[in-house]
C-alpha positions as CSV (number, residue, x, y, z in Angstrom):
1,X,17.9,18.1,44.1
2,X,16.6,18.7,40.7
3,X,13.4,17.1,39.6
4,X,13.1,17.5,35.8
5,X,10.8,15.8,33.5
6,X,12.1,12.4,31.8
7,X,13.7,12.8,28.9
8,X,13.4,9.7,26.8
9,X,10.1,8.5,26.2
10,X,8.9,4.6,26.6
11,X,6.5,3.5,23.8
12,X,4.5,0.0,24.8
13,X,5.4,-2.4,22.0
14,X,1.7,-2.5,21.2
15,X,2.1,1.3,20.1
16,X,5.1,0.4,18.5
17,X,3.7,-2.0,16.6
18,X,0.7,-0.3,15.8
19,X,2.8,2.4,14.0
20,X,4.3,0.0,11.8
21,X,1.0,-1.6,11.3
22,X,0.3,2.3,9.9
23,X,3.2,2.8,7.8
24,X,2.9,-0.8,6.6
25,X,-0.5,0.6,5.2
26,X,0.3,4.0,4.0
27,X,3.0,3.1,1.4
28,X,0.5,0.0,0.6
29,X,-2.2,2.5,-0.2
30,X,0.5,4.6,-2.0
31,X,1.2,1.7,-4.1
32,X,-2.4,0.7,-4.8
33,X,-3.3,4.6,-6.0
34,X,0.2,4.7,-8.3
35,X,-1.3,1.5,-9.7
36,X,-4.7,2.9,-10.4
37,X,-3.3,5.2,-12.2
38,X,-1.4,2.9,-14.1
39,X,-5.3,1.0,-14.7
40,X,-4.2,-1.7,-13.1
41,X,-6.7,-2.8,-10.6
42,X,-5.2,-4.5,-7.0
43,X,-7.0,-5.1,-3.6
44,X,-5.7,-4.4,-0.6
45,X,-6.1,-8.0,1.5
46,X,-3.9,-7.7,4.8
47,X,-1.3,-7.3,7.0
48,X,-0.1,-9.9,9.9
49,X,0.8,-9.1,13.0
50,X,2.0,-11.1,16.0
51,X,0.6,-8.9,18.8
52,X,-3.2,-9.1,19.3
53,X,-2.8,-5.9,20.8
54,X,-2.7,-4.2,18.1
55,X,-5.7,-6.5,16.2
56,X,-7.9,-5.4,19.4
57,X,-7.3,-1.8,19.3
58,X,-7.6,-1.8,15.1
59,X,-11.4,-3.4,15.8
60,X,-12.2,-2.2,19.2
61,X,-13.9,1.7,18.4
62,X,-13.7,2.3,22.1
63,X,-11.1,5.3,22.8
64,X,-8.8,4.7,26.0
65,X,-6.8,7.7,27.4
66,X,-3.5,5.7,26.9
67,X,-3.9,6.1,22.7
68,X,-4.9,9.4,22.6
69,X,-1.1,10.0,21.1
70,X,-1.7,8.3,18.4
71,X,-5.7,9.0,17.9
72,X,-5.5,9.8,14.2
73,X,-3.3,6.5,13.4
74,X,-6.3,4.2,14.6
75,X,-8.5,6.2,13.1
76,X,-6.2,5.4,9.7
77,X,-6.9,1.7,10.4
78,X,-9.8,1.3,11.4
79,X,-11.6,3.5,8.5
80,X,-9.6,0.9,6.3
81,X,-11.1,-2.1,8.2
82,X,-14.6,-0.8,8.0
83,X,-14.5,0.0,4.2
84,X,-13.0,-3.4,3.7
85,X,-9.5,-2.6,2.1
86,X,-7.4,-3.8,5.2
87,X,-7.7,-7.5,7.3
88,X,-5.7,-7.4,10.0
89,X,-4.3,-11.1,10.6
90,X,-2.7,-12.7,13.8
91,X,0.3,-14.9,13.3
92,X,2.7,-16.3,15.8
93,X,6.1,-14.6,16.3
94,X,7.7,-17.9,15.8
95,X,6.2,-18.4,12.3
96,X,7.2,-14.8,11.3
97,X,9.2,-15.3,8.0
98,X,10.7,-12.0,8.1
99,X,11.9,-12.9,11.7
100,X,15.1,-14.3,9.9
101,X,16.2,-11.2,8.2
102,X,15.8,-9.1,11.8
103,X,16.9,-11.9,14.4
104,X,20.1,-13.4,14.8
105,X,20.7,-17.1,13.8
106,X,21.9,-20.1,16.0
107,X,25.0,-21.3,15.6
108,X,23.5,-24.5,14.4
């Protein structure tokens, strides 16, 4: 019998969420420098989210060994929280607009 390491890798959806949360802000920060050069002034504001998770560990400065993966990505955030360019927002799957372009529809 042959007792190899797993091959696939599970991600919690927290994490998974967390690095769309991340990409989310890195093209918005993208967008807001290609603007300042441009002259024109914009404020980053924020970014919903319908897991708390990911709110919690964006606020929470306390390290646990489960995200030391992804250690530089909360880092990314949080910096952003504390300097006041990101507000992370909680808002119910079930009023996520953008559910309707990723979900399938009811026959009704």
């Amino acid at each position: 019998m042959d007792f190899n390491k797993q091959k696939a890798i599970s991600k919690s959806s927290t994490e998974a969420k967390y690095c769309s949360v991340v990409a989310a802000l890195a093209d918005i920060k993208w967008i807001i420098n290609l603007l300042h050069e441009l002259h024109l002034t914009l404020k980053l504001s924020c970014i919903y989210s319908d897991n708390m998770g990911v709110i919690l560990l964006a606020v929470n400065p306390i390290m646990h060994s489960k995200t030391k993966h992804f250690e530089l990505d909360l880092y990314f955030v949080r910096k952003s929280i504390q300097n006041k360019q990101l507000t992370l927002l909680y808002i119910s799957a079930t009023d996520q607009i953008v559910d309707t372009l990723t979900k399938p529809l009811c026959k009704s």
